[in-house]
N, C-alpha and C positions, 0 to 999 in steps of 0.2 A: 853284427846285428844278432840279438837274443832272439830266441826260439818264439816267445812271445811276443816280440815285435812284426817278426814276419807273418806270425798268423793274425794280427790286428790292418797290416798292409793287404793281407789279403781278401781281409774279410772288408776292406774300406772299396776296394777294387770291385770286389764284382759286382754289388747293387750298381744300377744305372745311375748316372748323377743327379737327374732329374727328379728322383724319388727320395720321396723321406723318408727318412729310418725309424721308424718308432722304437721305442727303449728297449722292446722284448716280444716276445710270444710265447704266452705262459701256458698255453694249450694246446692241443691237435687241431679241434677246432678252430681256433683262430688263424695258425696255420694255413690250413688250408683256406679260411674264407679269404686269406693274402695271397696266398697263391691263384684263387679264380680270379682277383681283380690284379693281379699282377701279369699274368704268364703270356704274352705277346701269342703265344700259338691259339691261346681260346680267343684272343681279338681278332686271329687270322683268320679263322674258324667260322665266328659271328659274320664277318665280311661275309666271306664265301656263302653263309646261310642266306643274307639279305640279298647278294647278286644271283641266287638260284629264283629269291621268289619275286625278284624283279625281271626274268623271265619269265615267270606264268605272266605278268602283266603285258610283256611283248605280245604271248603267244596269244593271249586273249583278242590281242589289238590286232591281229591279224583278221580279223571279223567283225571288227568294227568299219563305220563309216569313217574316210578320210576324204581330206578337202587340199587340192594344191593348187597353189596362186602363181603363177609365172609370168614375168612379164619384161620388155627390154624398150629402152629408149636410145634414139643417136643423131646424130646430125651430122649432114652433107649436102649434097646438091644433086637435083634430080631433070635432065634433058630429055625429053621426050621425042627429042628434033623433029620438033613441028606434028606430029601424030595427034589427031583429033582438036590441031590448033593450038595445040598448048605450048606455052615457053617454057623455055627453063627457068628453075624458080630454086630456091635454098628451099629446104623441108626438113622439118625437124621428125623421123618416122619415130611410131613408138605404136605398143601391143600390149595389153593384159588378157589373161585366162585364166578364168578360174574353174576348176573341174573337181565335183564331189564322185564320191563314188561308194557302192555297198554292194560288197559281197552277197547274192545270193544262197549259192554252191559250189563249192569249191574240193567236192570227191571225199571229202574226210580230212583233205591236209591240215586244216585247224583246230581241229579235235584231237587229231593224230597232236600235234603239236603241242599243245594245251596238257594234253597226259603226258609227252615226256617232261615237260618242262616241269610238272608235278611231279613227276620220280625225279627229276634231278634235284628238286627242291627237299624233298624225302631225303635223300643220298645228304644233301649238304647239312642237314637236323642233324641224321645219325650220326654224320663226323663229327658237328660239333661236340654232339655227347659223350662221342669215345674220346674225343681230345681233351674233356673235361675229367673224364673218368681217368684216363693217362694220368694227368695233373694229380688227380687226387690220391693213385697211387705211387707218385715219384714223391710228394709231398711228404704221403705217411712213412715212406720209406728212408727220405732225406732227416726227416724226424727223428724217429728211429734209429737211425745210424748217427746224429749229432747225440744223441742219450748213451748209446753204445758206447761210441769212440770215448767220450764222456767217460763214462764208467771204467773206461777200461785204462786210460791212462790212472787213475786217480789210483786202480788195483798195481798195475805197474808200478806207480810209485813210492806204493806201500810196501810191494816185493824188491824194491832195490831197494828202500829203509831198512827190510829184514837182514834181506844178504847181505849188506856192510854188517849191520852189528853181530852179525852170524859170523863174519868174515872178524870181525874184532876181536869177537873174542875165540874165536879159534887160534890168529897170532898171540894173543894173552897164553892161552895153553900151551902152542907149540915153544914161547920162551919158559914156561913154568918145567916144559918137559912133562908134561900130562897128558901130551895127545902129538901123532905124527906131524909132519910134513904134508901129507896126505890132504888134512882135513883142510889145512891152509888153500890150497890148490884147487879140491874140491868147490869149495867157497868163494875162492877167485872166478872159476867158471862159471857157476852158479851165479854170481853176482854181475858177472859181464853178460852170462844170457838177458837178466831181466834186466840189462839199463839197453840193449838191444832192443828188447821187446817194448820198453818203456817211450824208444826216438819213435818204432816203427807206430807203436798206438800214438805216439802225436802228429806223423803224421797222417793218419785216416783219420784223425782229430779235424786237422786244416783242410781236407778234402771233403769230410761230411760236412762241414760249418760252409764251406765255399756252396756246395751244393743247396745247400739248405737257403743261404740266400740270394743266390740265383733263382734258385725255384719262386719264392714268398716275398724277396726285396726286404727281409727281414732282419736281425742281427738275432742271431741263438743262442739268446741269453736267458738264464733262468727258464726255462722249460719244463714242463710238469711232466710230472711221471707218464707212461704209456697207461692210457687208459682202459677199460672194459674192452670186448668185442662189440661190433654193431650187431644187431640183428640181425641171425641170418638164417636160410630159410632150416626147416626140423628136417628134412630128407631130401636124400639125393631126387627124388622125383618131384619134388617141388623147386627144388633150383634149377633143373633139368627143363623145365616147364616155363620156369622164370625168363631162363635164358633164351630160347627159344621165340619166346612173345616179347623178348626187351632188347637181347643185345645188339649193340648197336651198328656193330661187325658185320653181322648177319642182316641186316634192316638195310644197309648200303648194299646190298649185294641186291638184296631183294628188290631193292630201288632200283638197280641196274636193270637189272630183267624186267621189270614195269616198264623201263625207258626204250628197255630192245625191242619190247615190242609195240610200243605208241610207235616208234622209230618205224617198223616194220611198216604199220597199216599207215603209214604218211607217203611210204617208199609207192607202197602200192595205189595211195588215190594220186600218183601221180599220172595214173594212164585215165585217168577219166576228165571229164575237162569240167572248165570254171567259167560259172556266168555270174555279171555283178549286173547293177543297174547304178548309170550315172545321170550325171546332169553337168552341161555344161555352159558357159556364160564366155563371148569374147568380143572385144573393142580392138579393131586397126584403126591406125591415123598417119597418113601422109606413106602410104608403102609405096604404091604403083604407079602417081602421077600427082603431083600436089594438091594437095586440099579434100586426097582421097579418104575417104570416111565409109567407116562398115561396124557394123554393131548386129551381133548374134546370139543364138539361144538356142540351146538343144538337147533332150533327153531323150531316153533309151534305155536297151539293155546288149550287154557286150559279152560275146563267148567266145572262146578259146577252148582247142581240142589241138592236143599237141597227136598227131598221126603216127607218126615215123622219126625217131629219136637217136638213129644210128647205134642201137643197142644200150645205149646209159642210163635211164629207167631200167631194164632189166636186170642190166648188172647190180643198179642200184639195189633192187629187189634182192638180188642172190646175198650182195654181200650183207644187206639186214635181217635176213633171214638166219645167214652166221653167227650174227651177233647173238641172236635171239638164241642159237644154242649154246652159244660161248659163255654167256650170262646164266642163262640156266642150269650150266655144270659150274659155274661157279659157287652157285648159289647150293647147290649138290656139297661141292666143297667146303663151303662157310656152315651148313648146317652139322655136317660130319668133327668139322675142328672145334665148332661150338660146345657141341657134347662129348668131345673128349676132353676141351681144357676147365670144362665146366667140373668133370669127373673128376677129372687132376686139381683142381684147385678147392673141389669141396671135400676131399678126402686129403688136401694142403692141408685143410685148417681143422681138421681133426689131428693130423700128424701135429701139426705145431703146438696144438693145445696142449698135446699129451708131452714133447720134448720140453716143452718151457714146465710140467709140473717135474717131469723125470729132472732136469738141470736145476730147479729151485732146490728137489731134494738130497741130490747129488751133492751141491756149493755148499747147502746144513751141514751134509754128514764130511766131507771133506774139510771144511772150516774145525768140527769137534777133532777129527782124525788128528789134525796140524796140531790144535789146542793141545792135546795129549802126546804125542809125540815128543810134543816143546818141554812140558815138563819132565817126559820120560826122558830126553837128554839132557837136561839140566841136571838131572841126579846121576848120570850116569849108566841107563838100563837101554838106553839105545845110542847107534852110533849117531854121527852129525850128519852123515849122510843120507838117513833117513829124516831125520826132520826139513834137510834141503828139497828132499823130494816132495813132502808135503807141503812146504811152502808152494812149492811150483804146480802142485795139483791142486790144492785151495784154492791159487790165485787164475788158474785155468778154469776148476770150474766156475766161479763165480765170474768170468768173461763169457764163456756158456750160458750162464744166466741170463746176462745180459742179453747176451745174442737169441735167445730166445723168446724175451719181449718182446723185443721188436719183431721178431721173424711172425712172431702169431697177430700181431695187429696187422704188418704186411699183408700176412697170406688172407687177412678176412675182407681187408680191402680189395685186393683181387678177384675175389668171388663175387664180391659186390659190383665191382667192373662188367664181370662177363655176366651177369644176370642182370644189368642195367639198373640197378640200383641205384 
């Protein structure tokens, strides 16, 4: 099997079967808008957002009016042995009840409830955001890296075209007797590094391409150049600020401690007690003696005061009031790493900016170095062994180049991540 078949098997393999392949993705953009409707973890994500705030709706109903209907039917035979003159008789017994009821007061516990089940609701938003913001930094990365690998075979295999005819005609000379043994050898080395370097960049070829449509369900074909930067904020105290009020990291934590302490004041209205007002409706037939009949009706109001709880309330108390500090140094935590990777990743993409102009200038002046070289050995004024070496620094830096587009679209997406962008 060719090289080029196995990366076509692989790239058939990893989209799921059920998806279609569209011909290309000629953009980042698009891209990613394949990756949000593709990536099973932002559908995991969405789930988990809708089952948080189908919680608020429990906790709500916790304070509503409910209504429960019960009721049983059976048949046997009922003896009285003679008691009040009655025979025995078959009786078919049977009962309904039905019982409404509404919460008055109930110590706080449904409020308490009601807030944490809105922090949890909060917490499952922020994941989905970072899970999306994840997405769209694997995306631009997977990107990226198929442009890269891309590039970088296409330089490899421009530098194993070189070193063979480098290599040719150094045998030409070595039979002319115009040049050692030496140059031959040199040249052989030289030419086996870069068909080396040429397998290893195809495969990070087939590993970026696999990634890339795992991620989008895409085929990475024809791909447009790495675009512009996003907008990102002018100073470190404006992203610092960003981040702070958006990331999403930080907004789950925060959520947390919202919940530890709704959690808290739920623990605590558990020593107070709960009064609702009911009403209630019920029919017996045939219970006690055949043809017995009873029909009822009754309203009220019903409390409950739990006294003496064998210490479980209070523990309960102890260990949410843990929580509530556990959560809070968390959150201590999450603001602290915020603004250091906030620091680090906005001072990323000034570093990357400045690498990918340093590497564009570099690959120029290495590309002319080579250019001259090549002539200056052709006549004779330098050895072959320098112009081998400038093959291999040309075709390095202009891999550096490469690596440098991408690395600075990476790193801006990153900062857009932790500033919620």
């Amino acid at each position: 099997m060719t090289l080029k078949q196995a990366i076509s098997l692989v790239l058939l393999a990893c989209p799921p079967a059920n998806v279609a392949m569209p011909a290309q993705a000629t953009t980042l953009e698009e891209a990613v808008a394949a990756a949000m409707d593709h990536a099973p973890e932002i559908e995991a994500a969405r789930a988990d957002a809708d089952a948080a705030d189908a919680r608020i709706r429990e906790a709500r109903g916790q304070g509503l009016p409910s209504a429960t209907l019960s009721g049983m039917i059976g048949y046997g035979r009922l003896d009285p042995q003679g008691f009040f003159g009655l025979p025995a008789a078959n009786v078919t017994p049977r009962a309904a009840q039905l019982t409404i009821e509404q919460p008055l007061y109930t110590g706080g516990r449904v409020s308490a409830g009601i807030a944490q089940a809105r922090a949890g609701s909060k917490a499952a938003r922020a994941g989905e955001t970072m899970t999306r913001s994840q997405i769209v930094v694997a995306t631009v990365q997977a990107y990226g890296e198929v442009l890269t690998t891309h590039r970088m075979v296409a330089l490899y295999e421009q530098m194993v075209a070189q070193m063979e005819e480098i290599q040719r005609q150094a045998r030409l000379r070595f039979k002319a007797g115009e040049s050692p043994n030496t140059d031959v050898a040199q040249a052989a080395a030289r030419l086996a590094e870069a068909q080396a370097a040429l397998e290893g960049a195809r495969s990070f070829a087939v590993s970026a391409q696999a990634r890339f449509a795992n991620l989008t369900g895409l085929t990475p074909q024809d791909l447009q150049p790495i675009p512009a930067s996003p907008a990102l904020p002018a100073t470190l105290d404006e992203a610092l600020d960003s981040a702070r009020a958006n990331n999403p990291a930080l907004a789950q934590a925060e959520a947390a401690l919202d919940a530890a302490r709704a959690g808290a004041r739920g623990a605590r209205a558990e020593r107070l007690p709960t009064i609702g007002a009911f009403a209630e409706g019920a029919t017996v037939r045939d219970q006690f003696f055949p043809d017995y009949r009873s029909d009822a009706a009754t309203f009220g109001v019903r409390a409950r005061w739990q006294l003496f709880s064998g210490g479980r309330v209070s523990a309960r108390i102890t260990e949410s009031d843990s929580a509530v500090k556990a959560a809070d140094a968390r959150v201590r935590v999450a603001r602290a790493a915020v603004d250091e990777q906030t620091i680090s990743a906005f001072q990323g993409v000034r570093s990357a900016s400045l690498v990918e102009t340093a590497a564009t200038q570099q690959a120029l002046a290495a590309a002319q170095a080579r250019d001259s070289i090549r002539h200056e050995v052709r006549v004779g004024m330098r050895p072959q062994l320098d112009l081998l070496d400038a093959e291999r620094e040309a075709t390095a830096a202009a891999v550096n180049e490469a690596k440098a587009h991408s690395d600075r679209i990476v790193a801006a997406h990153r900062l857009l991540a932790l500033i919620g962008r």
